[in-house]
C-alpha positions in Angstrom: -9.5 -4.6 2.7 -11.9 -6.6 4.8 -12.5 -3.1 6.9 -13.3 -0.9 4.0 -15.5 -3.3 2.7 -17.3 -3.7 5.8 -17.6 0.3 6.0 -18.6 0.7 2.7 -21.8 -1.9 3.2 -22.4 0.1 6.2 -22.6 2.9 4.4 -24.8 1.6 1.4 -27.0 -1.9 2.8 -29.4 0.0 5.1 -33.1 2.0 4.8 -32.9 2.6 1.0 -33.5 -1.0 0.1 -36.7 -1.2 2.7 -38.1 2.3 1.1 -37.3 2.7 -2.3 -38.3 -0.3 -3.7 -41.9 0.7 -4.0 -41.7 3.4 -5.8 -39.3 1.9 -8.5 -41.8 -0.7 -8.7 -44.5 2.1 -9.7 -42.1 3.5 -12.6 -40.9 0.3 -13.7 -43.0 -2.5 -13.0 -41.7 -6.0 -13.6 -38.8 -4.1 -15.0 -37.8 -3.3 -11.4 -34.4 -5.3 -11.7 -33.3 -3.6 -14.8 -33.5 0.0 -13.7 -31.4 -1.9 -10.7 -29.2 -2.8 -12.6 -28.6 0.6 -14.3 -28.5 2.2 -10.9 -25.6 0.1 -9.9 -23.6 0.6 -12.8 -23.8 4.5 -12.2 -23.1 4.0 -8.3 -19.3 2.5 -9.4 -18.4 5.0 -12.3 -19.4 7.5 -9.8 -17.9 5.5 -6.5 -14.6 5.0 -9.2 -14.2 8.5 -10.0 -14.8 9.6 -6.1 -11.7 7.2 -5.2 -9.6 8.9 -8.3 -9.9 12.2 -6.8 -9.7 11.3 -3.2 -6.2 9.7 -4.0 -5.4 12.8 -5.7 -6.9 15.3 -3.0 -7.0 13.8 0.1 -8.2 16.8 2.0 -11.7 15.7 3.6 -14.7 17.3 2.0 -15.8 14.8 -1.1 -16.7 16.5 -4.3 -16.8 20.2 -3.0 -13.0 20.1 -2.9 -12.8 18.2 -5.7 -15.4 20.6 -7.8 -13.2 23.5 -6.3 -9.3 22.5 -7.0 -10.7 20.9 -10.8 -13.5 23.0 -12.1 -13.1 26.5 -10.1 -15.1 28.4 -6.8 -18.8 28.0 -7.6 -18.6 24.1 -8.7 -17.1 23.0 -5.8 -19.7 24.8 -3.9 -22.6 23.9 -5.9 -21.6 20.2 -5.2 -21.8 21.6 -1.7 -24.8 22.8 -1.9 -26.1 19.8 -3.8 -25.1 17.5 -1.3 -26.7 19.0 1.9 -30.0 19.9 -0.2 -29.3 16.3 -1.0 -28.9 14.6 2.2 -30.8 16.3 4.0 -33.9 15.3 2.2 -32.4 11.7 2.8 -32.3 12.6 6.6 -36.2 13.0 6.3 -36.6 9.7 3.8 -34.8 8.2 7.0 -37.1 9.2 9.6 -39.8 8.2 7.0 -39.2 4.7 7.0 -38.5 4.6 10.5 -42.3 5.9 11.1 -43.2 4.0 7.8 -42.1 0.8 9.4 -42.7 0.9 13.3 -46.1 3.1 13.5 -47.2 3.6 9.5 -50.9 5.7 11.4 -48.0 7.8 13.1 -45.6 7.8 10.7 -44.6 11.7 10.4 -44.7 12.0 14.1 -42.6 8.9 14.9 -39.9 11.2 12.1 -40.0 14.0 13.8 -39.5 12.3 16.9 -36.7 10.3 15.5 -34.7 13.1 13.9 -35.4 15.0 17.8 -33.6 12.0 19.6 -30.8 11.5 17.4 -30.1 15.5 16.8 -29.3 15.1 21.0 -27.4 12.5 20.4 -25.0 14.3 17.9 -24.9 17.5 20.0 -24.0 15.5 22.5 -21.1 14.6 20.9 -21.8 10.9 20.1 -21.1 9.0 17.1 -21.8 6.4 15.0 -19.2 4.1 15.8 -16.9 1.3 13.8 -18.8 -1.3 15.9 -22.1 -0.2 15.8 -21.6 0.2 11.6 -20.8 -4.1 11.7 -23.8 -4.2 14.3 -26.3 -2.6 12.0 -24.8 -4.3 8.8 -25.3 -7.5 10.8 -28.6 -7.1 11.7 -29.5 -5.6 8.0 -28.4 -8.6 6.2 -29.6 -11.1 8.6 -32.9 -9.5 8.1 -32.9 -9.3 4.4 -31.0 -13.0 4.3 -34.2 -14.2 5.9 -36.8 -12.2 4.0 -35.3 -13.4 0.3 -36.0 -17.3 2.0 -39.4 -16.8 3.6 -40.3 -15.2 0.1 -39.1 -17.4 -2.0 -40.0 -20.7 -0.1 -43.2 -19.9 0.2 -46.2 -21.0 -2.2 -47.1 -17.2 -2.5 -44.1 -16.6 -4.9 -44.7 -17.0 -8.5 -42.0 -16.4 -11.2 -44.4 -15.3 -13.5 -44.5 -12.1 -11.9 -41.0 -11.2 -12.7 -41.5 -11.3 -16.4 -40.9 -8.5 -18.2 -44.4 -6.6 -19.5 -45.6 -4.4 -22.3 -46.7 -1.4 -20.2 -43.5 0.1 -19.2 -41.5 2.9 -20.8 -37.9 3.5 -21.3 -38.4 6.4 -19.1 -40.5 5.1 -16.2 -36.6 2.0 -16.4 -34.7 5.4 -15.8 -37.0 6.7 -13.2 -36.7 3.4 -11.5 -33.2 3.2 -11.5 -33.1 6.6 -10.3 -35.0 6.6 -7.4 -33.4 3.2 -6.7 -29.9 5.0 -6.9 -30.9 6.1 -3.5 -30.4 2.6 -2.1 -26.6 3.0 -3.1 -25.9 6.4 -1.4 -23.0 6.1 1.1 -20.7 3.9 -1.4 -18.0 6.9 -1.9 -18.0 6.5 2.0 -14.9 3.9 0.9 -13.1 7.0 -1.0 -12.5 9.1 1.8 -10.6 6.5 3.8 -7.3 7.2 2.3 -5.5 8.0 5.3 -6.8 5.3 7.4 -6.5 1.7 5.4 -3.5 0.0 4.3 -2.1 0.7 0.6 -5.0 3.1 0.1 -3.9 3.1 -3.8 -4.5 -0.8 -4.0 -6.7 -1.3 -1.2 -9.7 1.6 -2.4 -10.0 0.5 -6.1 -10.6 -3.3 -5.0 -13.1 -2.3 -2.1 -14.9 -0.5 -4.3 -16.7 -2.9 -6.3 -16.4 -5.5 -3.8 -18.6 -3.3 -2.0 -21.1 -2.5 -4.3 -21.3 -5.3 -5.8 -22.3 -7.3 -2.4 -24.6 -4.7 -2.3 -26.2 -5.3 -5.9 -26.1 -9.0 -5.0 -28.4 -8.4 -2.0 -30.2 -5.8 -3.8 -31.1 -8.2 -6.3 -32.5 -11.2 -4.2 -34.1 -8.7 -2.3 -36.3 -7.6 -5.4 -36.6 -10.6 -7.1 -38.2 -12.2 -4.2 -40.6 -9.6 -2.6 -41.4 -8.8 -6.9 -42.6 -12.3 -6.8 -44.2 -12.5 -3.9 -46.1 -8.9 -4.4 -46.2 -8.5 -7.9 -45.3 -5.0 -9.5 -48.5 -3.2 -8.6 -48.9 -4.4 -4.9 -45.5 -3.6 -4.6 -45.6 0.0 -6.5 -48.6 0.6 -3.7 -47.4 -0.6 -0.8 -45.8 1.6 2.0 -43.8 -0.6 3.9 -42.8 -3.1 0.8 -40.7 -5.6 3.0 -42.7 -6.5 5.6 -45.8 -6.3 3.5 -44.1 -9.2 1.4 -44.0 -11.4 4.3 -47.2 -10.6 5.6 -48.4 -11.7 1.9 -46.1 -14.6 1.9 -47.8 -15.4 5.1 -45.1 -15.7 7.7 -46.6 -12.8 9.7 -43.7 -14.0 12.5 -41.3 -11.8 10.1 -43.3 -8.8 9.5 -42.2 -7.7 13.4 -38.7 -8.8 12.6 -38.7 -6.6 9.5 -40.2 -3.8 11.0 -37.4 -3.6 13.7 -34.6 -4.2 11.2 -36.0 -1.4 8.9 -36.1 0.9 11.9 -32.1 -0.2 13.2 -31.1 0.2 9.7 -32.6 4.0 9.3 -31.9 4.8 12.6 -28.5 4.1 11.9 -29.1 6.0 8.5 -30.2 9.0 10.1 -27.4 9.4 13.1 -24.6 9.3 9.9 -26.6 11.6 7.5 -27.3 13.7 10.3 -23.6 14.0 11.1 -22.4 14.3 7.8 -24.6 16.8 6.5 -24.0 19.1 9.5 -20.1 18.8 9.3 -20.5 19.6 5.5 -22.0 22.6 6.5 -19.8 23.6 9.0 -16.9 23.5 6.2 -19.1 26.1 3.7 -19.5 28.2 6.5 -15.8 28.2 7.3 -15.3 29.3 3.8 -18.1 32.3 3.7 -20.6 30.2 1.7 -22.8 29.9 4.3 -24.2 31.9 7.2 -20.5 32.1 10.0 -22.4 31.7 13.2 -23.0 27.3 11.6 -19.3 26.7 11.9 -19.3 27.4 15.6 -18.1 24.8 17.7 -19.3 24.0 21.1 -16.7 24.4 23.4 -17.2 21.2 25.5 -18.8 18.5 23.4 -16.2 19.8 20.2 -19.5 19.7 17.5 -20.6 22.5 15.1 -23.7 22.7 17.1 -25.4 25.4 15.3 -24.6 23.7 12.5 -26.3 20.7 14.1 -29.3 22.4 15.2 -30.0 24.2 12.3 -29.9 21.0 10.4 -32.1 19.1 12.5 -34.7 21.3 12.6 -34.9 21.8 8.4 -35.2 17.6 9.0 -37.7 17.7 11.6 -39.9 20.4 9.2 -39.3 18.3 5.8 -40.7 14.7 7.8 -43.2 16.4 9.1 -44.6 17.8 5.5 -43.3 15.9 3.2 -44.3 12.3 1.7 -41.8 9.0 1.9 -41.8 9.1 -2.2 -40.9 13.1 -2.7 -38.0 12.8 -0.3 -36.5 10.1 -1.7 -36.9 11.5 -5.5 -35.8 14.8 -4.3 -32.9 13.4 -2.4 -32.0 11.6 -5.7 -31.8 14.3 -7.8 -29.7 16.6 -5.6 -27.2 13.3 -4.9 -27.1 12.5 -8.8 -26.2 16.1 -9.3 -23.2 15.9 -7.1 -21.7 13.0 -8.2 -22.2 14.6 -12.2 -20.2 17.3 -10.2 -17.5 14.3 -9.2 -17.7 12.6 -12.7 -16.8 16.0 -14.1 -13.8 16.5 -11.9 -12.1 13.1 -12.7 -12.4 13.2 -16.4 -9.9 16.5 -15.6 -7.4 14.3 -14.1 -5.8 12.7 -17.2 -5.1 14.8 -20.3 -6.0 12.0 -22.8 -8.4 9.7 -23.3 -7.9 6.7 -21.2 -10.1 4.3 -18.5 -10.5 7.2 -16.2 -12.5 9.2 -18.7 -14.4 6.2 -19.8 -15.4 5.6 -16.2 -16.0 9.6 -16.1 -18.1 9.7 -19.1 -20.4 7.4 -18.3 -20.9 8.5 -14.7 -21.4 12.0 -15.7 -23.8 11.3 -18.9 -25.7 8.2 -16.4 -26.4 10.5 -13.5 -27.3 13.4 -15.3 -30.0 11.3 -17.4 -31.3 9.4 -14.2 -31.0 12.7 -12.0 -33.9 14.2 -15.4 -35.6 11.1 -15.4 -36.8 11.3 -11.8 -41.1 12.4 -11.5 -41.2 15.7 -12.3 -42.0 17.6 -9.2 -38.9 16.0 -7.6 -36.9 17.8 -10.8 -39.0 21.2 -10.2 -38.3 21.3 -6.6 -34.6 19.9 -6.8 -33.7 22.0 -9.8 -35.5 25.0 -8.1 -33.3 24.7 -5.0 -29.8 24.8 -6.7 -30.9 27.9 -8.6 -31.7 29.2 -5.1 -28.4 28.5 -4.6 -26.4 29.9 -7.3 -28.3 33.0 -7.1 -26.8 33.3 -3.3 -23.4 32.4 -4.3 -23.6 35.2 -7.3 -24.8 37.7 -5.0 -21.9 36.8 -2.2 -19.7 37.3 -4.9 -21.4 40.6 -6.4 -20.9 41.9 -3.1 -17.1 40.9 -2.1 -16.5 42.9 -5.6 -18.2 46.1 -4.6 -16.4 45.7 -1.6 -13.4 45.0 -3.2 -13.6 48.5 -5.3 -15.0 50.1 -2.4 -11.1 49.9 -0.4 
């Protein structure tokens, strides 16, 4: 139990909380904590129904086996697709906030650079280990642990500024909670562990929301105290939210300290994403979804290192172009539509109504509203891409009819 937790934090408490508070803050205002709120409850129906399948297909692969063995062929590869269109932009969001943080006049080089290094490191074989996961969560909450007190016990904090005010929309709440959604990513993490923890029928359904809500806890004093400290417009504006908190609160000691954790925390972000983005690939190439030469495997270090490769340089070109803001929003809405892919799945695993529908309901109905509610452009672009993608999976299928007749 203890060990899944632990993995599931790992998986969840790291970059997103240092990058994506500022632009929540910019859709929501002092209304920050709600859209937080709304964010978490989506994470666990979707985290819930991610756990329900896993038990019931424990084949690795997440939701584009699941979308495949419930829904049929092209929604477990649209979740697929979805995921590494997804993730990938979070790989860039990643390298963002490690540039945001350590060099912000730098900050797309210091990316590139970033996503360079630890590309090497994954061909190489190397991993991001059980102990270096507890390292990095250490280090995270130590960080953020010390942040929420500097804030709060310092005469720059004023509880006026979390009260709730008049210029906010319903629609700049969902916005917020789902660009803050990207703070959660990694909590299904805890789903795919069936075949390594103890009672994984017991044990998964109670890590779950221990998990997540650990996370939500530290989520929460996070926000409440740089909101305070900041206010919702200096936070909506700032680039590097955290540390510009303490340099506001003026304990300019912690701004270095925060600047380092931020980078540990993405660094550690990217080397997983990285990893898990090219192994999803390597499985839709193995199926014909993708191009055959990205499921090669090296022969000594045993990676997909096309795969790899390939991956690291789309990376590389998205945080060298893009902005810390459209990565994240863009990576939320091609997550959200996964998990709607997930939620859809589990509501086919009872035949009546029951708890697992509920949950399956509300996942699918709260990401697909949060995934719409995003800025615009991150909608155009996001919804743009998956068309790109069904239009390649109808034409691979167009053609493995002709050849079909054609014998």
């Amino acid at each position: 139990m203890f060990d899944a937790v632990v993995i599931g934090l790992g998986s969840m408490v790291g970059a997103g909380i240092f990058a994506a508070l500022g632009p929540a803050a910019a859709a929501a205002g002092s209304w920050l904590l709600v859209g937080l709120a709304l964010a978490g409850a989506v994470a666990y129906c979707n985290a819930m129904a991610s756990a329900w399948l896993a038990a019931r297909h424990p084949a690795s692969g997440g939701t584009y086996v699941y979308g495949r063995e419930r829904l049929g062929p092209f929604w477990g590869y649209l979740a697929g697709w979805a995921f590494i269109v997804g993730k990938t932009a979070s790989c860039a969001a990643m390298a963002l906030t490690v540039g945001a943080y350590l060099w912000p006049a730098q900050a797309h080089a210091v990316a590139v650079a970033a996503v360079v290094a630890l590309t090497a490191v994954n061909y190489g074989g190397v991993q991001k280990s059980a102990l270096m996961t507890r390292s990095i969560v250490a280090v995270v909450l130590a960080v953020l642990a010390a942040v929420v007190v500097c804030a709060l016990g310092s005469g720059a904090a004023d509880a006026g500024r979390l009260a709730p005010d008049g210029g906010t929309t319903p629609g700049g709440v969902l916005q917020a909670a789902g660009l803050l959604f990207f703070a959660f990513a990694g909590y299904a993490r805890i789903a795919t562990l069936g075949e390594e923890v103890r009672d994984p029928g017991r044990t998964i359904p109670r890590a779950v929301p221990v998990a997540l809500g650990i996370a939500l806890v530290v989520y929460a004093c996070v926000a409440v105290s740089v909101l305070s400290v900041l206010g919702p417009v200096r936070l909506g504006e700032a680039a590097a939210p955290v540390a510009e908190a303490m340099r506001a609160a003026g304990v300019d000691g912690m701004v270095p300290v925060v600047r380092v954790g931020a980078a540990v925390a993405a660094l550690g972000s990217l080397l997983a994403l990285i990893l898990g983005v090219s192994r999803t690939t390597l499985a839709m190439a193995r199926d014909g979804h993708l191009p055959r030469t990205l499921a090669d495997v090296h022969p000594r270090h045993q990676v997909p290192h096309h795969a790899e490769l390939v991956v690291g340089l789309v990376v590389a070109v998205a945080a060298a172009t893009a902005d810390l803001r459209g990565a994240i929003g863009f990576s939320s809405f091609g997550v959200l539509v996964y998990y709607a892919i997930a939620n859809a799945s589990a509501w086919t695993l009872v035949s009546r109504w029951s708890p697992v529908r509920l949950v399956a309901a509300c996942g699918l109905a709260g990401c697909l509203v949060l995934a719409f509610a995003l800025p615009l452009s991150s909608v155009l672009a996001g919804a743009g891409v998956l068309a790109v993608g069904a239009v390649l999976y109808a034409l691979r299928a167009g053609s493995g009819e002709a050849r079909g007749r054609t014998r």
